[in-house]
C-alpha positions in Angstrom: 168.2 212.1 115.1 166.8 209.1 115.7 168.2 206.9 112.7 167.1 203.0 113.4 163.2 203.8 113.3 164.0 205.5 109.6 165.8 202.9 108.4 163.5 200.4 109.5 160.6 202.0 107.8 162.8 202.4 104.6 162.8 198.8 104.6 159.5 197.5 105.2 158.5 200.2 102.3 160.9 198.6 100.1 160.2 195.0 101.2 156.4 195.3 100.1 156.9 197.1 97.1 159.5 193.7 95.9 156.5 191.6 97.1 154.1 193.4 95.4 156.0 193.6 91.7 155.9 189.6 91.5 151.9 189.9 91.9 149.4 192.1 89.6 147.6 194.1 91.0 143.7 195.0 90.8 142.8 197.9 89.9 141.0 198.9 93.5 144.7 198.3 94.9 146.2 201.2 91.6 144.0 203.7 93.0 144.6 202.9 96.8 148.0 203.0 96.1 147.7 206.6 94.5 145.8 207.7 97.4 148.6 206.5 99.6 151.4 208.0 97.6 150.0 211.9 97.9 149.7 211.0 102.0 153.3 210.2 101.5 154.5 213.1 99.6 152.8 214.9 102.8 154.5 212.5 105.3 157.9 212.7 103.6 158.6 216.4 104.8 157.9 215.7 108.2 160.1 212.0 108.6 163.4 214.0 109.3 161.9 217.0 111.6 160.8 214.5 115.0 159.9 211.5 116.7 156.1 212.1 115.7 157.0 212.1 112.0 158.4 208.8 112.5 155.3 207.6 114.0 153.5 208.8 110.8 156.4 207.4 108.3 155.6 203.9 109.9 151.9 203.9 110.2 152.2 204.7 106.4 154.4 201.8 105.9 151.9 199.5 107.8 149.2 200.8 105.4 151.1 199.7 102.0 151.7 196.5 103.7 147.7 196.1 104.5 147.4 196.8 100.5 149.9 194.7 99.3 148.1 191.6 101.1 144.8 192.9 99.6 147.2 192.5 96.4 147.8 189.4 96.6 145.0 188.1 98.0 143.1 189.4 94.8 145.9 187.4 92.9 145.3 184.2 94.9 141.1 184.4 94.0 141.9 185.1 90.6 144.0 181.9 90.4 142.0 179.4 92.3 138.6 180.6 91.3 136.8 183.2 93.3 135.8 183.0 96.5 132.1 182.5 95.8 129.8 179.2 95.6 131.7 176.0 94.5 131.4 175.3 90.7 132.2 171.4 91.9 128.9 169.7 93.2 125.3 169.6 90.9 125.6 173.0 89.7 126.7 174.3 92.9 127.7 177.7 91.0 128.7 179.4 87.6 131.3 177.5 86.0 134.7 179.1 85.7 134.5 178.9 81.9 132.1 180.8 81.4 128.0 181.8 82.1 127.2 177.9 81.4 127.5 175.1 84.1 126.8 171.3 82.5 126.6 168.0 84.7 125.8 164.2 83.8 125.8 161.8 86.5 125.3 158.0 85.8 124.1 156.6 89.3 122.2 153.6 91.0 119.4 153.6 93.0 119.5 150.2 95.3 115.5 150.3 95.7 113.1 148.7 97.5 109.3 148.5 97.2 106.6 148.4 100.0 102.8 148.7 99.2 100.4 147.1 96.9 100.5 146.6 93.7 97.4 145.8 91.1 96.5 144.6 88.1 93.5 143.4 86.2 91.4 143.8 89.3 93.9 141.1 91.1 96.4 143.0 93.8 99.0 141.7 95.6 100.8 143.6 98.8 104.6 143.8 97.9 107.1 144.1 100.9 110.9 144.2 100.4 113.6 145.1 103.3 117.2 146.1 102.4 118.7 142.5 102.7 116.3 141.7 99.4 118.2 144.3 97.9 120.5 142.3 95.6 118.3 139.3 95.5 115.2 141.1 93.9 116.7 144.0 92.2 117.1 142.3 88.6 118.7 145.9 86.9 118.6 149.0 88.1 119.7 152.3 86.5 119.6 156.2 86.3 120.9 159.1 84.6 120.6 162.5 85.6 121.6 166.1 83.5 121.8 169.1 84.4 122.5 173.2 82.8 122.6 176.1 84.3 122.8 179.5 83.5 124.9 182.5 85.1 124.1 180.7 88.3 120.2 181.6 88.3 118.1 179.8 85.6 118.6 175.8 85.5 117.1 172.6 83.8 117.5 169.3 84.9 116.1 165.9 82.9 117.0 162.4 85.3 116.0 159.0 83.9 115.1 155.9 85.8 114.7 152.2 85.0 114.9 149.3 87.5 113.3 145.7 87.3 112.3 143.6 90.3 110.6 140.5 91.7 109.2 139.8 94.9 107.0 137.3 96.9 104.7 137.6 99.5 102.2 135.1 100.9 98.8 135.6 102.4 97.1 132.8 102.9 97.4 129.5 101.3 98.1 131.7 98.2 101.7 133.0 97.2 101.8 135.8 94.6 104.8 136.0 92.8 105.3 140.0 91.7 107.9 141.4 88.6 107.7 144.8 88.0 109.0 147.2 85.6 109.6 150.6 86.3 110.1 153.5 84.0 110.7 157.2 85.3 111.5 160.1 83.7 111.7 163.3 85.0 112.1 167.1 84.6 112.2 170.6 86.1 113.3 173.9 85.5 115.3 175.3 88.2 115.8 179.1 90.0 118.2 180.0 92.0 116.7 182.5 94.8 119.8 182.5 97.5 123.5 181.7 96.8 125.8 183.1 99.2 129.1 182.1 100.0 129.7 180.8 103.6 131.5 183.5 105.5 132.8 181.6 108.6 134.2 178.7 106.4 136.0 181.1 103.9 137.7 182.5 106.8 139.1 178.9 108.1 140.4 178.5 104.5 137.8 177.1 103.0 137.3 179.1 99.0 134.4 176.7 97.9 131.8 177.1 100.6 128.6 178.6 100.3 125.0 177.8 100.5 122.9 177.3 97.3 118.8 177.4 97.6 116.8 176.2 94.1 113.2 176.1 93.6 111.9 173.5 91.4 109.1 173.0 88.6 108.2 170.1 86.6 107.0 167.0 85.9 107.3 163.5 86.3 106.3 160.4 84.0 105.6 156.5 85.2 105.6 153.5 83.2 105.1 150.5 85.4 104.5 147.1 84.1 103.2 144.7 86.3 103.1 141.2 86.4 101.7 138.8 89.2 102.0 135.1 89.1 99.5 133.0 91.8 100.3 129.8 93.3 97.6 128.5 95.8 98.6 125.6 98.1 95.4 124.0 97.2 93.2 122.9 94.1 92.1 126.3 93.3 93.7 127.8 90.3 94.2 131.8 89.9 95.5 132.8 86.4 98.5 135.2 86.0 97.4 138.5 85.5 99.7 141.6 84.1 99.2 144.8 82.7 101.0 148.0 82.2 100.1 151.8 83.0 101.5 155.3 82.3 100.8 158.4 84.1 102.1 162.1 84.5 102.5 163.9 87.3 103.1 167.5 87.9 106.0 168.2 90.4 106.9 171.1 92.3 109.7 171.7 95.0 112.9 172.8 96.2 116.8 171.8 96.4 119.4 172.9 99.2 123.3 172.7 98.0 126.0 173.4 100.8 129.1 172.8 100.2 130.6 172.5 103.6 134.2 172.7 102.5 136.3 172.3 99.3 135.7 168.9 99.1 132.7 167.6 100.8 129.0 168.8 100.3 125.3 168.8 101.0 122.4 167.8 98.5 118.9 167.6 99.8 115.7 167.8 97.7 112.2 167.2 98.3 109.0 167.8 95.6 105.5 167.2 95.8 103.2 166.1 93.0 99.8 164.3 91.3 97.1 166.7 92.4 94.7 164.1 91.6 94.5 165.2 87.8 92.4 162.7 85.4 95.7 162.2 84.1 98.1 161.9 87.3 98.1 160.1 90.4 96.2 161.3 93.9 99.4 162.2 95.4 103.2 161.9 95.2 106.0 162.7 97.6 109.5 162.9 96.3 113.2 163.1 99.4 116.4 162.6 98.1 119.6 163.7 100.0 123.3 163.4 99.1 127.3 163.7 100.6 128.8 165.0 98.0 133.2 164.3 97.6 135.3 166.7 95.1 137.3 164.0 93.7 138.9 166.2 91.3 138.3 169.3 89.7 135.8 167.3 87.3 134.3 164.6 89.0 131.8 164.2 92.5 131.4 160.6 94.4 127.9 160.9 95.5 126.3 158.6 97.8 123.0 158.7 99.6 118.9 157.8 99.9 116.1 158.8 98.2 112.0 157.8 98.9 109.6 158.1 96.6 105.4 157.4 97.5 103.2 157.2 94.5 99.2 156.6 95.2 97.9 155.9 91.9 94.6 154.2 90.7 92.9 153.9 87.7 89.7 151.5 86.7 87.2 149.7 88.2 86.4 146.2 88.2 89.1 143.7 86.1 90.5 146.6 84.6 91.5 148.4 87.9 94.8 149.3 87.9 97.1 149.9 91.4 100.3 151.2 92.5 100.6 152.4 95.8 103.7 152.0 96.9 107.1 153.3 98.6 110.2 153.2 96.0 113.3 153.8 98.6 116.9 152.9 98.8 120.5 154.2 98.7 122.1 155.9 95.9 125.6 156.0 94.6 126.7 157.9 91.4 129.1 159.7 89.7 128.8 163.4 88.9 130.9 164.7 85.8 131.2 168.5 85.1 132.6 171.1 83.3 
């Protein structure tokens, strides 16, 4: 009788079944374990007669092990969240709290502006590179909210204000620009594809999956523009300024992957105007992110986002204009539940 092989499958029974009593166990692994029990009441008469009993006793012991890491592996998921798309970056996923997912991120958009700008009938090209950043930017800042719902029906509002002045020169005259820019913006979000990411969950990374949005909204502008003229000569231009609000129908989409547990993927693009009475001829909208888990509550976000607007309005000395690029780089933080 060969006694070693028994004696060795006595223990790696009784090995897993002291792992598996410091776990709980799902209910998937109750019922698998029931099923495995009748095979062993089946098995157990035949342990004793031969060498092919043997074999059977320890390919049953190899299949209570299997279970007992499907045991614990259930335990692990429902410790550190499951293994589905990350709760962690711009509403990445269902919060673990519950159906609701909240966010408010307080960021800065470092932009720049390149077109022409017009008021009164007077208009005066606009051109500022990156190094004018800091120089021309007199206050800049955004806020941005989000809610989601069960991971499928979404709502965002974001917020923009930013003042800055700029000179250009075309001729003997020099046109001295300030402008005021108000944003505010809003969409409703849903989710059509979130999936988690099967080849980084299986190099140990919980959090990864791939999040697709579709957006629909709107956007409102309040510019305020004022132009100063200085002429090298005796000819004398009067200041001109003006303010103008439009709204502007939006529609697009949003691509969240978080790569790993920590670091992420935003991009966003929407389109809008449509050339309404009430909107502009045509406005494109790219924004896109890295996204850092800092903690279990807080992203570092940091990236660029363009904006064109081509809006006119009037004729004459009341035409108003404001063509131009808005583009930068972006840092905020992202707080969430």
């Amino acid at each position: 009788m060969k006694i070693l092989p028994i004696i060795d499958c006595l223990l790696r029974i009784t090995t897993v079944f002291i792992i598996t009593s410091f776990f709980p166990l799902s209910l998937d692994f109750v019922y698998a374990q029931e099923d495995t029990a009748d095979q062993f009441k089946s098995l157990k008469g035949n342990i004793s007669k031969d060498g092919s009993g043997l074999l059977l006793a320890e390919k049953f012991s190899d299949q209570v092990l299997f279970y007992s890491q499907v045991a614990q592996s259930d335990y692990a998921q429902s410790n550190n969240g499951e293994a589905s798309p990350s709760t962690n970056t711009l509403s990445s996923s269902k919060s673990d709290s519950g159906d609701w997912y909240f966010s408010i991120a307080p960021y800065a958009w470092l932009l720049a502006i390149n077109g022409t700008i017009g008021v009164k009938g007077q208009s005066a090209d606009v051109n500022m590179s990156f190094g004018d950043l800091f120089d021309q930017v007199e206050f800049a800042g955004q806020l941005h909210g989000e809610l989601f719902y069960k991971n499928r029906y979404g709502l965002f509002l974001d917020g923009t204000y930013v003042k800055l002045s700029t000179d250009s020169v075309k001729g003997p005259i020099t046109s001295s620009t300030t402008t005021k820019i108000f944003m505010f913006e809003f969409a409703g979000m849903y989710r059509v594809y979130s999936s988690p990411t099967s080849y980084a969950q299986s190099q140990g990374y919980q959090k990864s999956s791939i999040n697709v949005d579709l957006l629909l909204g709107g956007r409102y502008y309040n510019i305020d523009n004022k132009i100063n003229f200085r002429s090298q000569g005796p000819m004398n231009i009067p200041s001109v300024s003006g303010d103008e609000g439009w709204f502007d129908f939006m529609a697009g989409g949003r691509v969240i992957w978080q790569a790993t547990d920590r670091w992420s993927l935003i991009g966003r693009t929407d389109f809008g105007g449509f050339d309404f009475n009430f909107s502009s001829t045509f406005s494109w909208n790219g924004v896109g992110f890295v996204g850092f888990d800092a903690t279990d509550w807080l992203n570092i976000l940091l990236g660029f986002r363009a904006l064109y607007t081509d809006y006119s309005d009037g004729k004459g000395d009341n035409r108003f204009v404001f063509d131009t690029w808005l583009y930068g780089p972006v840092i905020g933080l992202n707080f969430h539940n």
